[in-house]
N, C-alpha and C positions, 0 to 999 in steps of 0.2 A: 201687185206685181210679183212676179214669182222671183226665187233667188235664180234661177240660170238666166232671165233677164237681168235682174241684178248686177251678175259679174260680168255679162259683155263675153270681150271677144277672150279667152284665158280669166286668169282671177281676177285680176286688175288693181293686183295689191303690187309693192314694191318689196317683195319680199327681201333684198339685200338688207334694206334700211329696216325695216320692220324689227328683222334679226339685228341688227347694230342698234339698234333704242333699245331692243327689252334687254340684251347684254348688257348696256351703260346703265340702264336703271337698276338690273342687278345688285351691279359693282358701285354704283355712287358710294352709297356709305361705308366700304371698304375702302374706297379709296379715298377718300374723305379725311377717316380716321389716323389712314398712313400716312397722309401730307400731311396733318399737323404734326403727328410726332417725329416726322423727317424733319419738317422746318423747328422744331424743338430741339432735336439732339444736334441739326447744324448749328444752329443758334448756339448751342453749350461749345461746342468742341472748337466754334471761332472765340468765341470769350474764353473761355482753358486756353488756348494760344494766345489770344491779345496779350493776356495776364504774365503766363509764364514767359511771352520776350518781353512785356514792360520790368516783370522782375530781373532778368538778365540784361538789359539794356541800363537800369538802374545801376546796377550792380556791377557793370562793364564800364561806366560813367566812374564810379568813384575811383575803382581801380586805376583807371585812365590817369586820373586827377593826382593821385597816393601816388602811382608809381612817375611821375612828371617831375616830381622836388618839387613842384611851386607850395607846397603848403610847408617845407621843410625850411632850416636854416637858409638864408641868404648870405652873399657873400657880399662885403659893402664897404666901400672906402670914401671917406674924408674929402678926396681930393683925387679922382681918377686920371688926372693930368701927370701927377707925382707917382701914385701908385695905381696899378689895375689888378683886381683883385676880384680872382674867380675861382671855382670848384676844384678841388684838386681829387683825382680820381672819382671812384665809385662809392664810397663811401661819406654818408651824412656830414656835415665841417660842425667840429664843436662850438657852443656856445661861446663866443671871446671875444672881447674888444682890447686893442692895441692900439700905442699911441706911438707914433715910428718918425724918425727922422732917418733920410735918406741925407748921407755925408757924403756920399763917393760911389760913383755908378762902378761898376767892375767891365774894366777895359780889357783891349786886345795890343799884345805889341805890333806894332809894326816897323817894318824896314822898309827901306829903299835902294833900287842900286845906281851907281851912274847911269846917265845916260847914250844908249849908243842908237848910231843913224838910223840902223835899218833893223827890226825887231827878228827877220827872216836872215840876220846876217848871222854865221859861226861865233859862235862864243865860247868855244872850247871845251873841250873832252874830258871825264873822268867824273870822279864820287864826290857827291856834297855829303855829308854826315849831320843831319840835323841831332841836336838834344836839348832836353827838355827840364827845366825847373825853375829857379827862381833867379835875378837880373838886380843887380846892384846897382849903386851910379845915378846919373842923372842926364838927362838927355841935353846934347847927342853924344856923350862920352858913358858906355859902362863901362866899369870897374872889377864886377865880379861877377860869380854865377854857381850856383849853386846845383847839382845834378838832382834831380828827382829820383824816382822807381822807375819814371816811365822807361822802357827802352829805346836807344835811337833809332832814328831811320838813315838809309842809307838811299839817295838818289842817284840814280847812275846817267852819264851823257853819251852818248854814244855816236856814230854818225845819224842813225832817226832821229833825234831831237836836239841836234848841236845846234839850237837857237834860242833867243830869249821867247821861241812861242814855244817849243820844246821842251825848254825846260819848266814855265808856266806848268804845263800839261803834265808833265812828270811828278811835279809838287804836288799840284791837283789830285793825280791817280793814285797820291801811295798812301791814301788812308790813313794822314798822320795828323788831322785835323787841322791843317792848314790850308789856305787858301790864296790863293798866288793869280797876280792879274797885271798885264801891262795900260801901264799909263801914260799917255803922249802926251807932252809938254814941249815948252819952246825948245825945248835942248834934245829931247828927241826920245826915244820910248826908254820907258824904267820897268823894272820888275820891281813890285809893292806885293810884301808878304805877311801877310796876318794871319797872327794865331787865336787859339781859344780864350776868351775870356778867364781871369783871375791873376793869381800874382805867380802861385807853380807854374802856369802856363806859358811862362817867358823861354824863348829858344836861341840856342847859339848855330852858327854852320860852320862845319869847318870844313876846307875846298882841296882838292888834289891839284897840281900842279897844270895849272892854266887853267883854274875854275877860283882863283884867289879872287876875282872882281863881283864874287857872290858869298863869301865867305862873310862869318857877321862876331863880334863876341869882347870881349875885352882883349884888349892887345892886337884888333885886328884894323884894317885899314880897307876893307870891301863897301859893303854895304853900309847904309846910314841907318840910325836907328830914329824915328819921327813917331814913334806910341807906345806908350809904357804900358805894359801889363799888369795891372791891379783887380784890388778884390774888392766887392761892392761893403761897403760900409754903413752901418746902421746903426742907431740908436734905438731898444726897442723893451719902452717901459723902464727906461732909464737905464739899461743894457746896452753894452758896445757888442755890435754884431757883424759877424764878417762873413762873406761868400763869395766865393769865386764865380758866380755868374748873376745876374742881371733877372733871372726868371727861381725863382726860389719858391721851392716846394716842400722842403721842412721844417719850417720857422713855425707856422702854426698849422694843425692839425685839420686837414681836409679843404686848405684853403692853398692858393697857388699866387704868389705875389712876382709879379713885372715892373720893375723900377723902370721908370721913364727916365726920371728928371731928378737934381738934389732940390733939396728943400729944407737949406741948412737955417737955423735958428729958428726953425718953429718946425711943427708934428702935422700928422694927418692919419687921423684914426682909420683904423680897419680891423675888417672884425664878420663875425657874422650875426645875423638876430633872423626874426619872424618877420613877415608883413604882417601889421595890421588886417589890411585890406585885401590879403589873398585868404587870409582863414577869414574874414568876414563875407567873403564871396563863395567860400568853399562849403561855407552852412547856409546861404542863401541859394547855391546850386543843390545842396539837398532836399533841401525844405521845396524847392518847388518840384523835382523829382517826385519824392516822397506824396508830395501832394496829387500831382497827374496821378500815379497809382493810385491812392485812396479812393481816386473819385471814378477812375475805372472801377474799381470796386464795388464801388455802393450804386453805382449806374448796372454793372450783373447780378448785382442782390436787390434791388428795391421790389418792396411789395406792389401788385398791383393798387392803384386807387388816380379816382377822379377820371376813369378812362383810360389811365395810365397802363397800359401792359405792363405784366411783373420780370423784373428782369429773368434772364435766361438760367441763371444760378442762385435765383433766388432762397432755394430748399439745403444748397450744398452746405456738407456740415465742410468741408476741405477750408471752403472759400469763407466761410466764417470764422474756422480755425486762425486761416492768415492775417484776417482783417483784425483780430484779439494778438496775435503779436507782434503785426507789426505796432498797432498804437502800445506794445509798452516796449519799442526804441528807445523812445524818447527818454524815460524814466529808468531804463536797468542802469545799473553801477558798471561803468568800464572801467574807472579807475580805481586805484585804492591811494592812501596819503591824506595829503595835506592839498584842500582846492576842489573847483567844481568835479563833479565823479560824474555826472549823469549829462545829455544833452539838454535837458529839462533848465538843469542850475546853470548854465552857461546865455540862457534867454530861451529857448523855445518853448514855446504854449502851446496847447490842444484846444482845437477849437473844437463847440459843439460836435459839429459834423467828423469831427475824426481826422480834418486835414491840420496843418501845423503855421504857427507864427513866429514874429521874429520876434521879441522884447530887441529892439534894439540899440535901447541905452544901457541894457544889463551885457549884450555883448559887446559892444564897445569895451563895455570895463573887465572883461571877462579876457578878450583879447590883448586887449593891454595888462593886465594884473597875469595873467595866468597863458601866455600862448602857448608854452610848453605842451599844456595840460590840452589846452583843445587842438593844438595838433596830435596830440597821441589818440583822443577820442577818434582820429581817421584814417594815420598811418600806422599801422602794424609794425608791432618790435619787439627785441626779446631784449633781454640785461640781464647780467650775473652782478650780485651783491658783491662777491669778489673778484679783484683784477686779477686773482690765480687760474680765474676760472675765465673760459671766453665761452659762447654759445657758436658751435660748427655748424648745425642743421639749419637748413633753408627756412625761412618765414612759411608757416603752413603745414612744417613738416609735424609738429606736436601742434596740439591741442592748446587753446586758451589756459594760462591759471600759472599761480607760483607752487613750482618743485622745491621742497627739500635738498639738497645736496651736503652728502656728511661722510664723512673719514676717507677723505680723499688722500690717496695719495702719485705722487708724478711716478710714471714712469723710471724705469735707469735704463742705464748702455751698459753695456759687454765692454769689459774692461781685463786686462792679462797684468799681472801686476807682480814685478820682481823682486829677490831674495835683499835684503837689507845689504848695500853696499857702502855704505860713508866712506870709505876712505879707497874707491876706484878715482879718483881724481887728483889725488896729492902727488901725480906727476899725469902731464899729460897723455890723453889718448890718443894713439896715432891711427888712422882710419888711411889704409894704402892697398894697392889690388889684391891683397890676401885675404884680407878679413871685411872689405865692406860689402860684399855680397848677403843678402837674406830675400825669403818670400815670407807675404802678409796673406793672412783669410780672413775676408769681412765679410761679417753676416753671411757665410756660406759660400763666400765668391773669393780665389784665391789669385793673387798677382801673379803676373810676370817675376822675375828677378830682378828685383830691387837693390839697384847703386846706394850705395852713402858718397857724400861727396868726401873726399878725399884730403884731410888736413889733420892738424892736432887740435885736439878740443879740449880745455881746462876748465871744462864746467860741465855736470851733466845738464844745466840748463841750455848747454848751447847745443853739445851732441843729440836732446831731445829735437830741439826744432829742425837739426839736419832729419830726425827719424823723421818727424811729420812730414816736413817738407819733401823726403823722396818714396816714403809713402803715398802719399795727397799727388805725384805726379803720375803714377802709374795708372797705362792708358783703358784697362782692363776694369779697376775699378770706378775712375771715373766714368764709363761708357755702362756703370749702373746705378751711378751718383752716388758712389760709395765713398764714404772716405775716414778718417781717423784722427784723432787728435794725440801726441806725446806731451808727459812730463815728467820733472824731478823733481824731489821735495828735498831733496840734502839728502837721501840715503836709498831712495830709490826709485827707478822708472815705473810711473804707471803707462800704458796704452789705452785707450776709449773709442769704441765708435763712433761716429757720429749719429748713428741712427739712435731710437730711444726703442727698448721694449723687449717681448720673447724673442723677437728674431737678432736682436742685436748683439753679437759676439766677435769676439775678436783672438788671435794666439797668431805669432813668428815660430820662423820655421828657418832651418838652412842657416844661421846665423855663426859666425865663426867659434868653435868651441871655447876657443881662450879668450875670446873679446869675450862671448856671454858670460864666464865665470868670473871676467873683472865687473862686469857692470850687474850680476846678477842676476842674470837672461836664461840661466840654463834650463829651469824650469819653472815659467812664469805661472802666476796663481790667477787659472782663468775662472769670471765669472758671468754667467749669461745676461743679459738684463730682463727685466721684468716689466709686463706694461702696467699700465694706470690701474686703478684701482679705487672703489665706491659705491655708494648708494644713491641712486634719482629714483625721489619719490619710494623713498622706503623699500625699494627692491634692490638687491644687488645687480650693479651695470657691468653691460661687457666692455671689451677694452681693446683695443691696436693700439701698441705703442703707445704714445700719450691723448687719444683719442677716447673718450670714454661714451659710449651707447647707454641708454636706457633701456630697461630690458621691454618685448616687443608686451609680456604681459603688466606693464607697469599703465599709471594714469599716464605717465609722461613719455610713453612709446612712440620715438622718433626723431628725441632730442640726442646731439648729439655736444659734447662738451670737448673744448682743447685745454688738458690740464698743463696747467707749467711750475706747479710746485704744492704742497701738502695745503690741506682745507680742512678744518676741523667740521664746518656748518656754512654753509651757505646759502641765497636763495636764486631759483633761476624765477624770470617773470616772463609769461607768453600770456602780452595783454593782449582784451576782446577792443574791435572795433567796430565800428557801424559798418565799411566794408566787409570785413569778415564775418558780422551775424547775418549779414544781407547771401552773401557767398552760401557762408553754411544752411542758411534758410532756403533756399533756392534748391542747394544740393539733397536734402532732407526730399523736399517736395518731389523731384524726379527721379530721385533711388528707387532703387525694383522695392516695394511694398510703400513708395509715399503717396502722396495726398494726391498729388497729380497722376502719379503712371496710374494709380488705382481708379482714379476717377475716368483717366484714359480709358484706360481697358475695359470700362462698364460703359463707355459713351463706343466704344466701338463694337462692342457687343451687342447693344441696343443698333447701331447699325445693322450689321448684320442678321438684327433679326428681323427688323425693318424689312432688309432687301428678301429674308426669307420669306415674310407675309406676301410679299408682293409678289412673288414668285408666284406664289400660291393661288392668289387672288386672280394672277394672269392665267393660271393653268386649268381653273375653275372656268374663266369666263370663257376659255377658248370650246373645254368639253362643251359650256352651256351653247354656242354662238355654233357649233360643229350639228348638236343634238337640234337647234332648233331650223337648221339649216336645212336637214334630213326631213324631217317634219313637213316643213312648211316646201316640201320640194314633192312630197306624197302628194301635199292638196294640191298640189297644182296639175297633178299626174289626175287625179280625180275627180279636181273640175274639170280638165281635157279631156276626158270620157264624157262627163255628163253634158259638156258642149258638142260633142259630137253626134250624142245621143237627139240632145235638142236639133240638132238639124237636119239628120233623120227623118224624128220625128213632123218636124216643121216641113219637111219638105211633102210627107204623107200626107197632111193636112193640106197639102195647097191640092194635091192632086184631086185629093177630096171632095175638095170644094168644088174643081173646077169641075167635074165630073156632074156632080149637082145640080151645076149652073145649066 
């Protein structure tokens, strides 16, 4: 059979598909080789991210936990019915146990006034004068009174409030910490006033004329007195302890005490300690932490075997790095001292495979013997050897490890200090509208004109606190919190800052020329103060006022110290914790040149050359698929000639034949 019967009617081939098989068969093993290493480098770049959020997810876990308190002091009482006993501010509560008896809760006075019919009815016009201190006597008769500091209040009646709701409301608004309330009984409404807890807190009224039926105090015949004002009373560690309210927050350090109830002839401890059982939870929440990680790990690194695919990270030196520090956690030295130093010596074990256990009869003993010591293995802190020395800089700010601290000295104030006078006082000095005029410049910032108050003074100890005192009022330096301290030693005035350091100075001005020549003012001996001063970590620290920095090129660059008096040696400590190696490990890893970004940037590069290949691959196949298209579109141009031909021909033949026939 010839080929032009062969092909029929055209070629009779499918040239589309023809051209799309030899293209794919081309390209298989290109494209082949690109899927596996696409699905390689995705496989790496999902494990590089599982990884580095389980170590941040870690690491945000502890944080969580550290910065909560629960692994910190508790605050704990005896008997929370007597005392409640919680956290007092921001700061950790010392270690302390108290044995306290409460004697005497700390009350509120109160009064009562007759009763009248209609609460809305006039009760007469004019000023009540409250004051304020301490109340004599014995109820319902006082006897005396004693004035305070406090200043009085004056309430005024007027027609808006000429009622007993009026004057309620008046009491109420004037901000003098009382509180005023009508009470309705058989005899008809009363006005009942109560003050602040303690025993200063006791008040007297005294009433202008036709305001006498609310007047209160000894010698008066108004109001009734039905609540004595006293101060809470305690026994504390065999201490008589007194305070004027009920809610007490200086008695012990970081701890906030609310007397309920007395609970005289026996005690009820409070105090703060550990839990047990929340550090025993807080290393079995890491250990199993710690352990999900691991086994992420070694599930991206295992070798292939038994069929096993090898993990996707199997070759990474990064990820082997990590796997080598994190297993020596367990074992570095966090602490230094006396007690377990390591997490290892507190009960955890390393098993075979890398993940961790619990000995948990050696933490038991570990947390009861020593909980100090393994809550610092988790909470981040700093301490100074000496109480002269405090640590200013935030947790984080310096680096792990104990600084040196050496020839410290505090700050001074700017101080103006007068000519030797001993004998300006062997007759009074009179301070009258001539000579008590003067201005003051602190730290650069100068007064108004400054009053003395106006009397005779026989002491320079008393004429100095007139100076502070109208010093310390002027509105100019308070509205830069400026202010000054005066004294007299027997022979002369010194003046002080209050601020400490190079910017602290102080010199009077304007002062009356013959007052200053008796007290020896004329020309005071000024001198500037000077800030702090010392070494952290062997380099000399800068300084603000009593502030002392480290210098930025020191190990301990960032630490910042409040000095409060001379150091000859001291030591500052910024211990390491499992949170903070985890932090800094992590941080390491993502820094521009760490373990991660580097391994980043080579797994995106190998992207990118991935989608380059393939680019390529595509641009090949298209020329091949273009070229073979061209091609096979000739032969068909050329079997369509030689089918034409054949019919032609064919058709000559018939005529041929019949011709014959």
């Amino acid at each position: 059979m010839s080929i032009l019967t062969t092909l029929g009617a055209g070629s009779g081939v499918d040239t589309t598909q023809l051209v799309a098989d030899l293209v794919a068969q081309q390209r298989a093993n290109a494209d082949s080789t690109l899927k596996a290493r696409q699905t390689a480098n995705d496989a790496k770049i999902s494990a590089l991210s599982q990884i580095n959020s389980a170590i941040g997810g870690f690491s945000t876990a502890l944080n969580a936990l550290v910065t909560s308190g629960q692994l910190g002091l508790q605050t704990m009482s005896g008997d929370s019915t007597v005392i409640a006993a919680s956290r007092s501010g921001s700061s950790e509560p010392l270690a302390i146990s108290s044995q306290i008896e409460v004697r005497q809760l700390a009350n509120r006075q109160t009064i009562a006034s007759a009763p009248v019919a209609d609460k809305n009815a006039a009760i007469g016009q004019g000023t009540l004068t409250i004051n304020f201190g301490a109340l004599t006597g014995s109820l319902p008769t006082p006897t005396g009174f004693t004035a305070s500091g406090q200043p009085p209040v004056t309430i005024t009646i007027g027609p808006e409030n000429d009622s007993l709701v009026g004057l309620a409301q008046a009491i109420n608004g004037a901000g003098a910490g009382l509180s005023a309330s009508i009470v309705q009984d058989t005899g008809g409404a009363r006005l009942v006033i109560k003050g602040d807890t303690g025993a200063e807190q006791a008040f007297t009224i005294s009433g202008s004329a036709g305001l006498e039926a609310f007047a209160f105090g000894p010698g008066t015949s108004g109001m009734s007195w039905t609540g004595e004002a006293g101060d809470a009373l305690l026994v504390v560690d065999g201490l008589n302890v007194r305070r004027p309210t009920n809610s007490i927050t200086d008695l012990m350090d970081g701890i906030k005490l609310d007397l309920l109830k007395t609970n005289i002839g026996s005690t009820v401890t409070v105090g703060s300690a550990f839990e047990a059982d929340t550090l025993k939870l807080a290393v079995s929440n890491y250990v199993d932490a710690y352990n999900q990680l691991v086994n992420m790990l070694a599930k991206a690194t295992q070798p292939a075997a038994d069929g096993t695919a090898a993990g996707p990270l199997t070759s990474d030196s990064t990820v082997r790095e990590l796997k080598r520090t994190l297993a020596g956690f367990s074992t570095k030295t966090l602490l230094s001292g006396t007690g377990p130093k390591s997490l290892a010596e507190i009960g955890l074990k390393t098993n075979r495979d890398g993940t961790l256990a619990i000995d948990d009869a050696k933490l038991s003993v570990m947390v009861s013997q020593f909980p100090q010591r393994v809550h610092d293995m988790f909470v981040p802190g700093q301490s100074s050897s000496s109480p002269l020395l405090a640590v200013a800089s935030a947790l984080g700010a310096a680096k792990t490890g104990s600084y040196a601290v050496a020839n410290v000295m505090a700050a001074t104030a700017g101080t103006a200090t007068g000519g030797s006078a001993p004998n300006a006082f062997d007759t009074p000095v009179v301070i009258d509208g001539s000579n008590k005029s003067f201005s003051v410049t602190v730290d650069g910032r100068t007064s108004l004109t400054i009053n003395l108050a106006e009397g005779s003074y026989a002491s320079g100890s008393s004429l100095a606190a007139a100076f502070q005192a109208a010093i310390n009022a002027d509105p100019v330096l308070q509205s830069f919190g400026l202010g000054a301290s005066a004294s007299w030693n027997g022979s002369a005035f010194t003046f002080r800052s209050n601020s400490m350091g190079s910017a602290s100075a102080i010199s009077l001005s304007g002062l009356d020329p013959t007052l200053a020549g008796t007290l020896g003012l004329g020309a005071p001996l000024q001198v500037t103060g000077t800030d702090a001063s010392g070494t952290i970590a062997g380099v000399a620290a800068s300084a603000t006022g009593n502030q002392l920095n480290a210098a930025a090129s020191s190990a301990a660059a960032g630490l910042s110290l409040t000095v409060f008096g001379g150091v000859a040696s001291a030591t500052i400590d910024v211990r390491e914790t499992i949170a903070g190696m985890l932090a800094d490990l992590q941080g390491k890893l993502t820094a521009t040149g760490g373990g991660f970004t580097t391994m980043q940037d080579r797994l995106s590069k190998e992207a990118k050359a991935i989608a380059d290949e393939q680019a390529r691959v595509d641009a090949s196949s298209a020329s091949l698929k273009d070229r073979l298209t061209k091609q096979f579109a000739a032969m068909e141009k050329a079997v369509a000639a030689f089918k034409s031909t054949q019919k032609f021909m064919q058709q000559q033949i018939d005529m041929w034949t019949n011709k014959d026939s």
